[in-house]
C-alpha positions in Angstrom: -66.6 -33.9 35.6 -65.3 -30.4 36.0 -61.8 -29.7 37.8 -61.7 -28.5 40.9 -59.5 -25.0 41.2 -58.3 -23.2 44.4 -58.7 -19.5 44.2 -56.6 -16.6 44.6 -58.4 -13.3 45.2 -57.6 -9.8 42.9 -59.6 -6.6 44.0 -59.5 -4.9 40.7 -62.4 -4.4 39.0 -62.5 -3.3 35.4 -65.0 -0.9 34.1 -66.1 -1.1 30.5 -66.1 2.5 28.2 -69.6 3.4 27.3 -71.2 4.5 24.4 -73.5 7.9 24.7 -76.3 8.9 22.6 -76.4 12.6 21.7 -78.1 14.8 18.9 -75.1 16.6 17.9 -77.0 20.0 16.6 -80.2 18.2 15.8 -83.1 19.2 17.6 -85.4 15.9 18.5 -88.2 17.2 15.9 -85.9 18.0 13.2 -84.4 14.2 14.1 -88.1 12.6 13.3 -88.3 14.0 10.0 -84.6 13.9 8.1 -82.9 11.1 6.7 -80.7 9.3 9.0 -77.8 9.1 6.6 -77.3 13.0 6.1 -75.9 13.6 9.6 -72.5 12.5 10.2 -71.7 9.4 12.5 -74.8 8.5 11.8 -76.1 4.9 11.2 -78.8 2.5 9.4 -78.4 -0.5 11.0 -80.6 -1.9 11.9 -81.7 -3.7 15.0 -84.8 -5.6 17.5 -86.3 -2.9 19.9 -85.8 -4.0 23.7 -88.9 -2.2 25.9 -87.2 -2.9 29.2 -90.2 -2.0 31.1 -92.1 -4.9 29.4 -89.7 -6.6 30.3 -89.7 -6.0 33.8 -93.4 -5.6 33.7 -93.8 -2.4 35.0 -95.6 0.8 33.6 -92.9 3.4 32.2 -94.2 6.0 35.0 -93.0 3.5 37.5 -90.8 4.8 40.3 -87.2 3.4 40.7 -88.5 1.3 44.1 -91.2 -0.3 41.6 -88.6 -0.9 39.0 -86.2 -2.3 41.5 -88.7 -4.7 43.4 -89.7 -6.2 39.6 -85.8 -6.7 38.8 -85.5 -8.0 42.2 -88.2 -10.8 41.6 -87.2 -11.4 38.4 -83.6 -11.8 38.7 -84.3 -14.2 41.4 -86.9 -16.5 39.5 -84.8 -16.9 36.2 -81.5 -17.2 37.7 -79.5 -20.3 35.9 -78.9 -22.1 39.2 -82.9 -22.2 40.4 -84.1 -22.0 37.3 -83.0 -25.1 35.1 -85.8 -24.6 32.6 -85.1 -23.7 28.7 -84.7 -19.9 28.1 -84.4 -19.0 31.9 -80.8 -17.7 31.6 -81.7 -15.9 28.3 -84.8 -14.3 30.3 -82.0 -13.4 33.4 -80.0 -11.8 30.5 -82.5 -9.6 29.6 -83.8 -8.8 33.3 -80.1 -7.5 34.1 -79.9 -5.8 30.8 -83.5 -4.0 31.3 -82.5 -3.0 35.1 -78.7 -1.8 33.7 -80.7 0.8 32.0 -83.5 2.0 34.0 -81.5 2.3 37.3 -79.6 4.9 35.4 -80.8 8.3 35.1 -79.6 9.3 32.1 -79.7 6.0 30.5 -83.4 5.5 31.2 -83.9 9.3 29.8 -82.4 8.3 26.6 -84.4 5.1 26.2 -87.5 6.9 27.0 -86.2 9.4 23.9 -86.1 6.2 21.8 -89.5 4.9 22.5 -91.0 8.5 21.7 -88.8 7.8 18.7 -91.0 5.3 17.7 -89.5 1.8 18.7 -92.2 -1.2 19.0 -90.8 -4.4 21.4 -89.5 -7.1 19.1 -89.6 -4.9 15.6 -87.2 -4.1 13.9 -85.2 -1.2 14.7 -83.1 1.7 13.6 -81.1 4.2 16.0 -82.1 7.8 15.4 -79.9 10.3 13.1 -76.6 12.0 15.1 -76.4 9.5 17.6 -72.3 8.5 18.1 -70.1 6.1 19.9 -68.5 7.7 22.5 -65.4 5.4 22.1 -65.5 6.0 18.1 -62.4 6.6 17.2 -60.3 4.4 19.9 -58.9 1.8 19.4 -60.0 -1.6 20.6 -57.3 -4.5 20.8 -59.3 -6.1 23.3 -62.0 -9.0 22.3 -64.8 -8.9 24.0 -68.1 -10.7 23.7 -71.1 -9.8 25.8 -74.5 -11.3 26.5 -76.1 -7.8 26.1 -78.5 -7.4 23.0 -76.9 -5.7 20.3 -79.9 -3.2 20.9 -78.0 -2.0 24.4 -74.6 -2.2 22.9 -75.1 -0.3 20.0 -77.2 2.5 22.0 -75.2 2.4 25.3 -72.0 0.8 24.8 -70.7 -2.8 26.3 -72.0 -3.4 29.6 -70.4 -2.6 32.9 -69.6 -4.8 35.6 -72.9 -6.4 36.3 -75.2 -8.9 37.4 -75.6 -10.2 34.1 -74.6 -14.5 34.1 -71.3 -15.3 31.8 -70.3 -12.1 30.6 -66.7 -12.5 29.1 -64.0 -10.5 28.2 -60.8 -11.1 26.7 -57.8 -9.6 26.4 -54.4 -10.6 24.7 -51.1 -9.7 26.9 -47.9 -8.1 25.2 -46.0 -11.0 25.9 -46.6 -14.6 24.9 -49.0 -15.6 27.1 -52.3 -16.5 25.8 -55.5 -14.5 26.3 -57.0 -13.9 30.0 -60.8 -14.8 29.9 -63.1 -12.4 32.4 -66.6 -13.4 33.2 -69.3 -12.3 35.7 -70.7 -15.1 38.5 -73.3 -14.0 40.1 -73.8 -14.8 43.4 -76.6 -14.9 45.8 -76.6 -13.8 49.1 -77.1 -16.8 50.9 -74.0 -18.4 49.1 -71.3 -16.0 50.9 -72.2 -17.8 54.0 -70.8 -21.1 52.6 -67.8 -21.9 51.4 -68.2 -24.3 48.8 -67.4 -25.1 45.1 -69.7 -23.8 42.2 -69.6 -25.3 39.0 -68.5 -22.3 36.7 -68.9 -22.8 32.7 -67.0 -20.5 30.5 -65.7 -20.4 26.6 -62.1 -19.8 25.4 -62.2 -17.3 22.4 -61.2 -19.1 19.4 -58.5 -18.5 16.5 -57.3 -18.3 13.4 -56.0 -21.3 14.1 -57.7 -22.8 17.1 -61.6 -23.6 17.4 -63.5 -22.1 20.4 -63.2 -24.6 23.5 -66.0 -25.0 26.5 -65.0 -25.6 30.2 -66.1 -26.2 33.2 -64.4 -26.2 36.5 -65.1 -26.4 40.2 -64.0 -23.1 41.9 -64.3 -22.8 45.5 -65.9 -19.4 46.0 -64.3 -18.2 49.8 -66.3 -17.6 52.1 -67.3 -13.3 52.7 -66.5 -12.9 49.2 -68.3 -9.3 48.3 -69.8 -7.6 45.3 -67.3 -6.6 43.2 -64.1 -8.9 43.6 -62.7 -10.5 41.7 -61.0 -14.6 41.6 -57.9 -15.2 39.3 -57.6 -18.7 38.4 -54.1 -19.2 36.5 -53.8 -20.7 33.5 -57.6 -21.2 32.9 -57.7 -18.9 30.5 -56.5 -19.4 26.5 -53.3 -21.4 25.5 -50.4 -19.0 24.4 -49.0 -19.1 21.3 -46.0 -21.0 20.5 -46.1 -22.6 23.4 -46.7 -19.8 26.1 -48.0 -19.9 29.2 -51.4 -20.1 29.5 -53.7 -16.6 30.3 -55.9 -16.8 33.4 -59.4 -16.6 34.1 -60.8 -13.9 36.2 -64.3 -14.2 37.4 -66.0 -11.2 38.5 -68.1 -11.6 41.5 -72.0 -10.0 41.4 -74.3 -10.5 44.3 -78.0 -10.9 43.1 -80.8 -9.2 44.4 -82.6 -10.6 47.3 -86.3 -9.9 47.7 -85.7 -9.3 50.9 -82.5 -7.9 52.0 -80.5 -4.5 50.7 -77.1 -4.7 51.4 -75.2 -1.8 53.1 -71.6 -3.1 53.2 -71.0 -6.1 55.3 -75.2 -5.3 56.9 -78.2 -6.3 55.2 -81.1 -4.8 56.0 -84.9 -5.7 56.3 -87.7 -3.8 56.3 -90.9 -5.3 58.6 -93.8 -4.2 58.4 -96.1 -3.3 61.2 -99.5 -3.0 62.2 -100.0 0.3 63.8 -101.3 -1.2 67.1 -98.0 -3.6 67.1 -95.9 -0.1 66.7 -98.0 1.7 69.4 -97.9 -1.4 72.2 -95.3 -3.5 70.6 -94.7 -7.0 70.0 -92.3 -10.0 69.4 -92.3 -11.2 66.0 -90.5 -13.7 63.5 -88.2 -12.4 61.4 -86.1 -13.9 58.4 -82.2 -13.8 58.0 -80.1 -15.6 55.6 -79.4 -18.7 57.8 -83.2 -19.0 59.8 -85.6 -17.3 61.6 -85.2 -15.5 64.7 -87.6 -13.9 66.7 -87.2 -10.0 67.3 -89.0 -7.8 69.9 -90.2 -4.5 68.8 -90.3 -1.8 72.0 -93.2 0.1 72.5 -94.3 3.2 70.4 -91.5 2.3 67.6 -92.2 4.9 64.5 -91.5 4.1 60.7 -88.2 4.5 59.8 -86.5 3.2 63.2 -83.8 1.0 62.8 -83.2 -1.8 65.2 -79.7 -3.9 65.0 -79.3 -7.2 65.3 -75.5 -8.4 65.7 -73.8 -11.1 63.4 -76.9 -11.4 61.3 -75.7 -9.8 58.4 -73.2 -11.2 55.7 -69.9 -13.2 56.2 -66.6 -11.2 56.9 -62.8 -12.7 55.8 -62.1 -12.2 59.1 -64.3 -14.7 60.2 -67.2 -13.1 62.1 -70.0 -11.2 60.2 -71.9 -7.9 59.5 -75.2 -7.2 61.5 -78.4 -7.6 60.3 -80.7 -4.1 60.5 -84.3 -3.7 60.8 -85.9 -1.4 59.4 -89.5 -1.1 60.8 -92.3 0.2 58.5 -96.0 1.1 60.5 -98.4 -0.1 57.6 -101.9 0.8 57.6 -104.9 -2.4 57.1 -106.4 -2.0 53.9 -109.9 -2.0 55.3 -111.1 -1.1 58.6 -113.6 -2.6 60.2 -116.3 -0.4 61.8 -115.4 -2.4 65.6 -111.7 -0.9 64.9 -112.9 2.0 63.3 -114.9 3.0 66.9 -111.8 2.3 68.4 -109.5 4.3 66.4 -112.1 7.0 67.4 -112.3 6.7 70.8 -108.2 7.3 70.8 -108.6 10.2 69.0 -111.0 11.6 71.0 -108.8 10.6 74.6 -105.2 11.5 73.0 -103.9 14.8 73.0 -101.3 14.2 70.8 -100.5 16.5 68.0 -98.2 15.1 65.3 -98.1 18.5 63.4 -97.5 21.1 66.7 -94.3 21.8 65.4 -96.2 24.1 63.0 -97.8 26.2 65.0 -95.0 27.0 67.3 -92.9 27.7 63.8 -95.9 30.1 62.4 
């Protein structure tokens, strides 16, 4: 039965060094044709090629709102605590790693270098000539062991703080306490309303001279925690040596994506859908929050992109109350119209004066 631990909270946040990939003086032609060996800080390791957009199943022109709605799902569906079948967390793994990437600019560029480069999913793999770590060179007394492929390490460097489950990171302290263990719990956003215990596995590193050890615990996770903080548990972490005082265990909080719900501080926010006839007359309809369902009134003639607020709907503050829940309203167009609605649509064109684009003539 795991122990049950009390909390105390630390806002630091540590940021991992990442690795870059660069051509240092090679053109990307010249790089498809020359050995990989005869450019320095080059290497021939080899490797399994990771196509994050299969991954996410999403085309490689897809937009960043495509990619984001497919991580979003995805996340959700193979996360370890609603998903208890056999490779889900392996499948979460790779659904954080793949969104890690493509969210990032420059990161998705460089993939999409790497696939032009020739890389196949699952085959095996080797990086292309002049590419170099960025922390080559540095040293390293840290151990770290992360639940990245060796694919996005070696190309990109350890992972950042992410929303990736049981990252952990080591660290050994100058003195003679044993090693602090740091690991990532995601959270989802429903669970910040609560304030309850989680069950929360981890793995002391082993030794020379000690094994590797599993735990489990019982943490209470306090209620408003946010994306980002981070929970010390003392003495959790690895025994120290000669009879030191144990290192602690800091678990690094990550909030998963909802379908739903973006999160804008202490707000979430909602986008709703509506019928252009509900926008033009408006309406009272159901909407979701974290908690229920409430009912919302939308005002007459309400346009895309107008926000309405709706107090204490939003996630849980320390200070007891909460952040407000925003709508977001969306006029959406039926997919077919019928020729009834069609001579309706029509007959308001033909009766409406109304000019959406009169601002151009009086700017002409």
């Amino acid at each position: 039965m795991p122990d049950e631990m009390t909390t105390d909270m630390d806002h630091d946040v540590i940021w991992m060094p990442l690795r870059k990939l660069v051509w240092p003086g090679v053109s990307r032609d010249d790089a498809l044709h020359h050995d990989p060996d005869q450019y320095t800080g080059s290497s021939s390791s080899t490797m399994e090629f990771k196509d994050y957009y299969q991954i996410l199943g999403v085309e490689p022109s897809a937009d960043l709102k495509t990619i984001k709605t497919a991580y979003r799902r995805l996340a959700r569906k193979h996360h370890p605590d609603l998903n208890q079948e056999k490779g889900a967390e392996e499948r979460f793994k790779a659904v954080a790693e793949a969104w890690e990437v493509l969210k990032d600019p420059q990161k998705r560029a460089q993939f999409d270098e790497l696939r032009q480069y020739g890389g196949q999913p699952g085959q095996a793999f080797t990086p292309p000539p002049g590419w170099q770590s960025a922390r080559s060179g540095q040293g390293d007394s840290e151990h770290f062991s992360g639940d990245f492929s060796d694919f996005f390490e070696t190309l990109f460097g350890a992972p950042p703080p992410g929303p990736q489950a049981g990252r952990r990171r080591s660290q050994h302290r100058p003195d003679q306490h044993g090693q602090d263990v740091e690991m990532e719990l995601p959270i989802f956003l429903e669970d910040t309303l609560k304030d309850e215990a989680k069950t929360v596995r981890f793995e002391i590193p082993g030794t020379t001279s000690q094994a590797p050890e599993s735990r489990a615990l019982k943490v209470k996770i306090p209620r408003g925690v946010g994306d980002g903080e981070r929970i010390r548990l003392k003495g959790q972490g690895a025994p120290g040596p000669a009879g030191g005082a144990s290192g602690d265990l800091y678990l690094h909080i990550r909030l998963v994506p909802h379908p739903l719900f973006d999160v804008e501080g202490h707000n979430l926010i909602i986008t709703i859908p509506l019928a252009p006839w509900e926008a033009a007359l408006g309406c009272k309809i159901t909407v979701p929050t974290l908690n229920g369902k409430i009912k919302l009134s939308v005002p007459p003639n309400s346009q895309s992109g107008q926000r309405q607020r709706i107090r204490g709907k939003g996630l849980a503050k320390k200070s007891g109350d909460a952040g407000d829940l925003i709508a977001l309203f969306n006029v959406v167009m039926p997919p077919k119209v019928e020729p009834e609605l069609e001579a309706l649509w029509r007959k308001a064109a033909e009766k409406s004066g109304f000019n959406p684009r009169k601002q151009w003539s009086q700017s002409a």
